[in-house]
C-alpha positions in Angstrom: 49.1 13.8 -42.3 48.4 11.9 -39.6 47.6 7.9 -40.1 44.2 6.8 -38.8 43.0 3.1 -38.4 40.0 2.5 -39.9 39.5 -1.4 -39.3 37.7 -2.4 -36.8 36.4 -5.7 -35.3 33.6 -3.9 -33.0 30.1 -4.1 -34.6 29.8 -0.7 -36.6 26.6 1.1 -38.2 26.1 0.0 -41.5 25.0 3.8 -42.3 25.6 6.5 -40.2 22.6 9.6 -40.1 24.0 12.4 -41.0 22.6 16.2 -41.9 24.8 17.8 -44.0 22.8 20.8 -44.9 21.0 21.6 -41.5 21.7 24.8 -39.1 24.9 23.8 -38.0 26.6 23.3 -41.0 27.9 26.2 -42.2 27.1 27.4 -46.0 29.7 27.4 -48.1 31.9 25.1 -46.1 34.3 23.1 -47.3 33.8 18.9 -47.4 35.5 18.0 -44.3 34.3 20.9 -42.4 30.7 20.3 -43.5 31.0 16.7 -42.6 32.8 17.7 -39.4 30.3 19.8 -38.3 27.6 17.1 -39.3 29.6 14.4 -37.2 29.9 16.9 -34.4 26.1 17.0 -34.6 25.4 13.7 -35.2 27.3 12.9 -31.6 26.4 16.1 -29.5 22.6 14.3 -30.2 23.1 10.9 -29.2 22.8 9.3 -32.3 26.2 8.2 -31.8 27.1 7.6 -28.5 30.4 7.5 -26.2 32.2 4.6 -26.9 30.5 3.5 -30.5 32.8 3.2 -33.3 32.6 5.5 -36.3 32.3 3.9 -39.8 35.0 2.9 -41.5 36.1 5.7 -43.8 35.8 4.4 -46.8 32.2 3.2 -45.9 31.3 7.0 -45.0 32.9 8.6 -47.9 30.8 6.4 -50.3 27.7 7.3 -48.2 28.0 10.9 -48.0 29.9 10.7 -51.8 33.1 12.8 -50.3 36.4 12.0 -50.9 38.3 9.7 -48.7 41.0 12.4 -47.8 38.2 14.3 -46.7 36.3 11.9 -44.0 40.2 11.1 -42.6 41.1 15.2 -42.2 37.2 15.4 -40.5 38.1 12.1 -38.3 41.2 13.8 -37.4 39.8 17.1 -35.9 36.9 15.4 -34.0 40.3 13.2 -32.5 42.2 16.6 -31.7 38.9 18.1 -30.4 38.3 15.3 -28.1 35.4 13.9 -29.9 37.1 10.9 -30.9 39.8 8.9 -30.3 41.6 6.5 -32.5 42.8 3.2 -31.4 45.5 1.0 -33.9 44.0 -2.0 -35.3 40.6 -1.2 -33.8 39.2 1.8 -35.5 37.8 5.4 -34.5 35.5 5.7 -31.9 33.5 8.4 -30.5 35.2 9.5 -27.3 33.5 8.1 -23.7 33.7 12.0 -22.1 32.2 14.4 -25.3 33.2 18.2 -24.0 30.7 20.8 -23.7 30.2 23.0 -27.1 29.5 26.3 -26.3 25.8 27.3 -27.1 24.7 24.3 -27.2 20.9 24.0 -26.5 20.2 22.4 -22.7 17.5 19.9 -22.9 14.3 20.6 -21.2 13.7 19.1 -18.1 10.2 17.4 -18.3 8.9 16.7 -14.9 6.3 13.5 -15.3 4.5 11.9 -11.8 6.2 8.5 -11.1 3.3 5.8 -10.3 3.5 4.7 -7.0 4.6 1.6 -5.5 5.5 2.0 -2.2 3.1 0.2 0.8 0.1 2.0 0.9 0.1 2.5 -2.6 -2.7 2.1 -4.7 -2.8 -0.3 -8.2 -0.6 -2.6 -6.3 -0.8 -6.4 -7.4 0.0 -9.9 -6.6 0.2 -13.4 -9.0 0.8 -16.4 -6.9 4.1 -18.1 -8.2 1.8 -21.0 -9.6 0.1 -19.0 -12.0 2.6 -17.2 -13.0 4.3 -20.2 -14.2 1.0 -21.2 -15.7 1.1 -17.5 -17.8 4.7 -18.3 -18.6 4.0 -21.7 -19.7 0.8 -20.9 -22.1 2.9 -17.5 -23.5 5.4 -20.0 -24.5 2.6 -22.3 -25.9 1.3 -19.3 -27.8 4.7 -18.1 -29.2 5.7 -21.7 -30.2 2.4 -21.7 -32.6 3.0 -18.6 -33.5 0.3 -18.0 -36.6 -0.7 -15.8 -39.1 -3.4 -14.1 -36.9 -0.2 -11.6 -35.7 1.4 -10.5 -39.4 -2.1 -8.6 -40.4 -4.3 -6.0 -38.9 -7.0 -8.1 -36.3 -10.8 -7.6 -35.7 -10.9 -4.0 -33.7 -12.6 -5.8 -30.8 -9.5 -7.7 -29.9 -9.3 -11.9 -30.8 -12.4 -13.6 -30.7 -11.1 -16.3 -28.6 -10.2 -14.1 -25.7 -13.8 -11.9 -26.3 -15.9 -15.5 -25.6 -13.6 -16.8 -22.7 -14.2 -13.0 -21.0 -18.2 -13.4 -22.0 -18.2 -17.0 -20.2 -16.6 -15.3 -17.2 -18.7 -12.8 -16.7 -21.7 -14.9 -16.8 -20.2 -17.0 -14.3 -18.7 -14.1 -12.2 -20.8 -11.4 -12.5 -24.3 -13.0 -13.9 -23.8 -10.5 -17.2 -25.2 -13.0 -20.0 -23.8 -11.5 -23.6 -22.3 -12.5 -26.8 -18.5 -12.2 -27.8 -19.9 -9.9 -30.5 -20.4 -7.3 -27.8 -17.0 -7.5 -25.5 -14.2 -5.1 -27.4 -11.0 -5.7 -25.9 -8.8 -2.4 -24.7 -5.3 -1.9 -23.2 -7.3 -0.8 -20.0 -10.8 0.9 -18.3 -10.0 4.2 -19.3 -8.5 3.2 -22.6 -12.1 1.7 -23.0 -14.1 4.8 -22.1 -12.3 7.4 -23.7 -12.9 5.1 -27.4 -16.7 4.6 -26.4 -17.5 8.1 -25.3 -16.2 9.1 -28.6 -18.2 6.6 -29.9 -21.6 8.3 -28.6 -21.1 11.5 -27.3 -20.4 14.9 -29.1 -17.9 17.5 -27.7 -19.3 19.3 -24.8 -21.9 16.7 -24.0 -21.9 16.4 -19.9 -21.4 13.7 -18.3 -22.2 12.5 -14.5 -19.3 12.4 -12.3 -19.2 10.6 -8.8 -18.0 13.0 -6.3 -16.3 12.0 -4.6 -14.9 9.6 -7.4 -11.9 8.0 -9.5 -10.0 11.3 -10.7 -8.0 9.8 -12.9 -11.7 8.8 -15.1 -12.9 12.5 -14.4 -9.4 13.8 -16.1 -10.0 11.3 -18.8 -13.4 12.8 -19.3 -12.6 16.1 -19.5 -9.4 15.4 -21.6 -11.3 14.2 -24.0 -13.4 17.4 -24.4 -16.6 16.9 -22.5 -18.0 18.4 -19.3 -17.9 16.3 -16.2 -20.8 17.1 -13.6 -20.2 16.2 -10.0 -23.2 14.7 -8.7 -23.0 13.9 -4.5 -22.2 10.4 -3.5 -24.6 9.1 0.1 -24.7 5.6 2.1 -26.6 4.5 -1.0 -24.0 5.6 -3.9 -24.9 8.1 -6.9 -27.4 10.5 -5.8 -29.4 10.5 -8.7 -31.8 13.0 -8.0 -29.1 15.0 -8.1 -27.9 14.9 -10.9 -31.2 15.3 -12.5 -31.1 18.5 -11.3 -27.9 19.6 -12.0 -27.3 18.5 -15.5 -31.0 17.4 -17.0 -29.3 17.1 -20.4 -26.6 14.9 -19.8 -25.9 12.2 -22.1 -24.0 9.6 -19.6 -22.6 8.6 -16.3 -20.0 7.0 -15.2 -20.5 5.0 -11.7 -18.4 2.4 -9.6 -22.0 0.8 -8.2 -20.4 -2.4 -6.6 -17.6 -0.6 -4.6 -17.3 3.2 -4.9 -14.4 4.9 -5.2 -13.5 6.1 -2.7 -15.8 5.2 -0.1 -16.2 1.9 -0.8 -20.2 1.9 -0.6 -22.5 -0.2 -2.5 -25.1 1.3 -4.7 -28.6 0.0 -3.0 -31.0 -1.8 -5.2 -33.7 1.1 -5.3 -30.6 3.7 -6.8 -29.1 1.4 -9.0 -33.0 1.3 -10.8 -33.2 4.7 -10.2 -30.0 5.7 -12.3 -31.0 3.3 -15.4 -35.0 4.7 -15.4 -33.2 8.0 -15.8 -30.5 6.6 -18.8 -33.6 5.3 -20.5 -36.0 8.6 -20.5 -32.9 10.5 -21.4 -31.8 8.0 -24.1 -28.8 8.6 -21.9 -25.9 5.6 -21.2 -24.3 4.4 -17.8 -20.4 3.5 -17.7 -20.2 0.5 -15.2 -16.8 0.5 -13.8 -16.3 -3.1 -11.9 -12.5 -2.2 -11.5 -12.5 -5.0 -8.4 -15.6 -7.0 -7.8 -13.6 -9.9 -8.3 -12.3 -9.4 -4.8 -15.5 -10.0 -2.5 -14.6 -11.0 1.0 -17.6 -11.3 2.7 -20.7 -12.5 1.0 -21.9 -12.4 -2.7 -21.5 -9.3 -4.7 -24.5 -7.9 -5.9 -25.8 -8.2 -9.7 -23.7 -5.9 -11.6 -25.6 -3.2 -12.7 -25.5 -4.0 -16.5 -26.8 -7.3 -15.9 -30.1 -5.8 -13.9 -30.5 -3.7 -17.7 -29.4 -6.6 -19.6 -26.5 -4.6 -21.9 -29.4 -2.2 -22.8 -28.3 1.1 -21.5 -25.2 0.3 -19.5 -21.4 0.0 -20.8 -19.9 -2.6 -18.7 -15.7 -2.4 -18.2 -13.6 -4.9 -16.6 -9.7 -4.8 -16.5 -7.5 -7.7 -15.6 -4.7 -5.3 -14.4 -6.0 -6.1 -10.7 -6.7 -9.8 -11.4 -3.8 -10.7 -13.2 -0.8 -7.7 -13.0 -1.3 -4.3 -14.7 1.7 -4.8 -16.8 -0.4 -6.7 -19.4 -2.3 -3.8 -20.1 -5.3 -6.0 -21.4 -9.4 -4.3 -20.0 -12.6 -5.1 -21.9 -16.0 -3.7 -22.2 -19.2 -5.3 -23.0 -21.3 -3.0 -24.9 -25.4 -2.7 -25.8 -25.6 -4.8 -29.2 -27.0 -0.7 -30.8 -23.4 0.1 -30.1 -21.3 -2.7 -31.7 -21.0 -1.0 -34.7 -20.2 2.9 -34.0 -18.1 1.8 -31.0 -16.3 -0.7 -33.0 -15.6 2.0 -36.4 -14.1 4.3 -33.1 -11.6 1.6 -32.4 -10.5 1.3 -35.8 -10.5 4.5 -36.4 -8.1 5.3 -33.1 -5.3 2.7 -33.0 -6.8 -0.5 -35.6 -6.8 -2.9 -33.3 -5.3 -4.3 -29.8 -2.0 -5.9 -29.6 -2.6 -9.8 -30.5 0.6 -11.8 -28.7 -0.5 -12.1 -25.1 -4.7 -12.4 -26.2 -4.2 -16.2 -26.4 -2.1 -16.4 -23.2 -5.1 -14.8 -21.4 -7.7 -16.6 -22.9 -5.8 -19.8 -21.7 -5.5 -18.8 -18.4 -9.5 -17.7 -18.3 -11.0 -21.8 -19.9 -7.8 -23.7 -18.4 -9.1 -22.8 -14.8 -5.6 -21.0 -13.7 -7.3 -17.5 -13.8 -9.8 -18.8 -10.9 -7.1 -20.5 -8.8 -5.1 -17.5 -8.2 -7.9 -15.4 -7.6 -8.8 -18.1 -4.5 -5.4 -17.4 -3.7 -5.0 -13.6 -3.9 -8.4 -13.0 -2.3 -7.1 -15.0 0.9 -3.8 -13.1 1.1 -5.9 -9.3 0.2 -7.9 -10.1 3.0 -5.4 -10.9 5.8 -3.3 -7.6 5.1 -6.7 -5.8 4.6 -7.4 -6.6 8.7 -4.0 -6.1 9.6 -3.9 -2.7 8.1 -7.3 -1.7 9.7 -6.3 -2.7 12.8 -3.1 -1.6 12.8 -4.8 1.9 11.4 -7.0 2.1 14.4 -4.8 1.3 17.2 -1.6 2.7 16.5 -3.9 6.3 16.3 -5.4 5.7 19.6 -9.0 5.3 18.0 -8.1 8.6 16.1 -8.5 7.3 12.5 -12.1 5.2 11.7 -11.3 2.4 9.6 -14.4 0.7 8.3 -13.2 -2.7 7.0 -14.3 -3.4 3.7 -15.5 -6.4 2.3 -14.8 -5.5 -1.1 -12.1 -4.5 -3.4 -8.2 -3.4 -2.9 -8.1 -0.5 -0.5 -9.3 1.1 2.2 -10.7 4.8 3.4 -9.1 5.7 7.3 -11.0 8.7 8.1 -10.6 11.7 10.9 -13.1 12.9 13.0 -15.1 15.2 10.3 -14.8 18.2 12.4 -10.9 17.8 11.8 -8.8 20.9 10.2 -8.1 19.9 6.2 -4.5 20.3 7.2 -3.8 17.5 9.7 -4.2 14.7 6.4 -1.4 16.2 4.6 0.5 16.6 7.1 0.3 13.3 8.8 1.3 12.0 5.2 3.6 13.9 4.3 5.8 13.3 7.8 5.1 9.8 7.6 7.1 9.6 3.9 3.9 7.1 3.0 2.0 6.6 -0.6 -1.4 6.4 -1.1 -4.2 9.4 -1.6 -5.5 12.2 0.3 -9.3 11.1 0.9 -9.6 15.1 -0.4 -7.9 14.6 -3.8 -10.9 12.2 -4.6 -13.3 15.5 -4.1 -14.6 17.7 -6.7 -17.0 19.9 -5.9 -18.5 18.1 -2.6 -16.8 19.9 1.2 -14.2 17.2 1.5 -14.0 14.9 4.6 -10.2 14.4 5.9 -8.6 11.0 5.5 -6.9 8.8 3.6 -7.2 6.0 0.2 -4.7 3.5 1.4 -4.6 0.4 -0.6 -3.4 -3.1 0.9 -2.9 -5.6 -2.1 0.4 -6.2 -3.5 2.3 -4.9 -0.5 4.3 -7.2 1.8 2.6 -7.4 5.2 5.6 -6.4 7.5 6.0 -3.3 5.4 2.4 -2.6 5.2 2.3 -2.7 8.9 5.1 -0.5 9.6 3.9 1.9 7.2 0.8 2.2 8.8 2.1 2.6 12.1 4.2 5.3 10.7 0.7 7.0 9.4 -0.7 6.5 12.7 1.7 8.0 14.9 1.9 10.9 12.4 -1.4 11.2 12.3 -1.6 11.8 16.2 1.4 14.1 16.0 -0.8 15.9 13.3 -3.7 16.3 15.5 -1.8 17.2 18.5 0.1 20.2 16.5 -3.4 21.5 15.6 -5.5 21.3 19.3 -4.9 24.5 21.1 -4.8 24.2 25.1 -7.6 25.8 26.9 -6.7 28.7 28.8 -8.5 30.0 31.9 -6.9 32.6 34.3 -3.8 32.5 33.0 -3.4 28.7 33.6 -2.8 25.9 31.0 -5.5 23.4 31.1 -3.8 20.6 28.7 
């Protein structure tokens, strides 16, 4: 019999998984053919992997309660198989190339969209280097004092520290007066609105949809088992009358009143009492999605719309993945004091509570002042690559794409005349290798115009500018593919 080393001074398992009764161990088998096959198995699956050492075998025959002659004869045929390879003084190890086994299942291939983050891109951010070493410094803080607060289950709202620093911001920010009672913390906007609509709507129930609007919500929505209504966006945001028509008997309505998405319009004053007259004879509720009004270039934003109906009909939601970086995964919502309670047995009910190690961090960077300095900071950097993209947009096509410059929020719409063939978009965008949206994959129901969602934050401004160039000059090619040349007796009139 052939000697194996079974000493080893590479860190080993201290138990190795193994099924020894599962479909690929053969009934009947003998010990070291059962435990080869179950070692064959175990590494075919990855829970070994090329280059880890096997257990000792004295350690494995204890665990699996074979004999030791048995784990050295099943040791030695993964070795002659090429499973394995044994190495004096060092130990068995699985082998670093594993051959094929015939039959063996193939994995399917799941094909998952990769967020974008290319220029152009939307849900792009920036931190100026100053903060961040503020974040790093009060994480650090936090850990260092690390407290009991993280080894049991938390308030379902999220910390209460973080809940009042979020309430004094949006009084000063947004002119929403509330308690910390009615903030519920949430790893994100849609994160909050799927746990209140289960909080107050019943499967089925519809629910007024901007159209053109945020997909992505609309998805969430519908995911979720109720029916989204697409009500017709104008110059003046959600046209309510609309939607009165269209769905009477819905229950809510989800709105982005202080920059629409897409179009970037502001929801006039007359609408915006329009919309909560309705909520309130429907005994109906209003999701206020402020995903950006934190970024206001040009004069003051208008009173959100939850604090005209002082928390009485509207949901308010906030997000800091725009304001701070969307890898902290930390939104909020302030909710109508009725709803505290269902909203907050929802939460609990879905995933306890939110995650409690970066709350403090946050909360430190809201009352220390930091939070308000990089937002001075980020605003002045949005807004220079927000006019070099417009302008690059506009002149690079000739005059062919209409950029309205914003003076809100992280992107920007570059439209086509509306006459334009719905082909010329996708095509410009797709020869020009570019992110961003399709103006069209924000419609629903509504004839959609041709254009483009482009978003300017986060992006370095020599690749923003080169990008849109690219779009531009694509976008002309686009149009020139698609204009026929008159023809009159025979000659070309181009």
């Amino acid at each position: 019999m052939r000697k194996i080393s079974t000493n080893s001074v590479s860190p080993r398992k201290a138990e190795l998984p193994l099924d020894l009764s599962g479909q690929h161990v053969t009934p009947g088998a003998s010990a070291q053919q059962r435990l080869y096959q179950a070692l064959c198995h175990a590494i075919l699956g990855g829970i070994v992997k090329p280059g880890e050492p096997l257990p000792p075998s004295r350690t494995l025959a204890r665990q699996t309660g074979f004999r030791r002659n048995a784990v050295v004869t099943a040791y030695e045929r993964l070795i002659a198989d090429g499973f394995a390879v044994a190495t004096t003084g060092s130990g068995t190890f699985v082998a670093t190339r594993i051959p094929a086994r015939s039959g063996q299942a193939t994995k399917p291939k799941v094909m998952i969209d990769a967020p974008q983050q290319g220029a152009l891109a939307l849900g792009c951010t920036h931190i100026d280097e100053r903060a961040l070493q503020r974040f790093r410094a009060f994480v650090g803080r936090r850990m260092r004092a690390f407290g009991t607060e993280h080894l049991h289950y938390g308030d379902p709202r999220g910390s209460h520290e973080l809940r009042a620093a979020i309430a004094d911001h949006l009084l000063s920010a947004r002119g929403l007066r509330c308690d910390p009672e009615q903030i519920m913390l949430a790893s994100g906007t849609l994160h909050a609105l799927r746990i209140v609509l289960s909080a107050i709507l019943k499967p089925g129930d519809q629910v007024w949809c901007e159209d053109p609007g945020y997909p992505i919500a609309r998805k969430t929505i519908e995911h979720c088992g109720y029916r989204a209504v697409s009500v017709p966006v104008d110059a003046s945001g959600m046209v309510v009358a609309n939607g009165r028509s269209r769905a009477p008997a819905a229950c809510a309505a989800y709105v982005t009143p202080s920059h629409q998405f897409p179009l970037g319009v502001q929801m006039s004053m007359p609408r915006r009492l329009e919309l909560l007259d309705w909520a309130k004879a429907a005994d109906a509720f209003v999701f206020e999605d402020d995903y950006d009004s934190e970024f206001r270039y040009d004069g003051a934003p208008l009173l959100s719309l939850a604090g005209i109906d002082h928390l009485r009909r509207v949901i308010y939601m906030g997000t800091f993945a725009k304001t701070l970086f969307p890898g902290l995964r930390i939104g909020y919502c302030a909710l109508p004091e009725k709803l505290i309670g269902p909203v907050t047995a929802a939460r609990a009910a879905l995933d306890r509570f939110p995650g409690t190690l970066m709350e403090g961090a946050v909360a430190d960077m809201l009352n220390s002042g930091a939070f308000a300095a990089n937002l001075k900071k980020v605003r002045r950097l949005y807004r220079e690559a927000r006019d070099m993209l417009a302008s690059t947009l506009s002149e690079a096509s000739d005059g062919e794409l209409s950029v309205p410059v914003p003076s809100q929020g992280l992107h920007l719409v570059a439209r086509f005349d509306p006459s334009t063939e719905p082909l010329v978009a996708p095509q410009a965008k797709s020869a020009a290798g570019v992110h961003g949206w399709l103006l069209a994959e924000t419609y629903h129901r509504a004839r959609p115009l041709p254009g483009f969602v482009l978003g300017f934050a986060g992006h370095e401004l020599p690749q923003l500018r080169v990008s849109a160039e690219r779009l531009a000059k694509a976008a002309l090619a686009a149009l020139r593919g698609k204009r026929r040349p008159m023809r009159i007796a025979g000659a070309s009139l181009r």
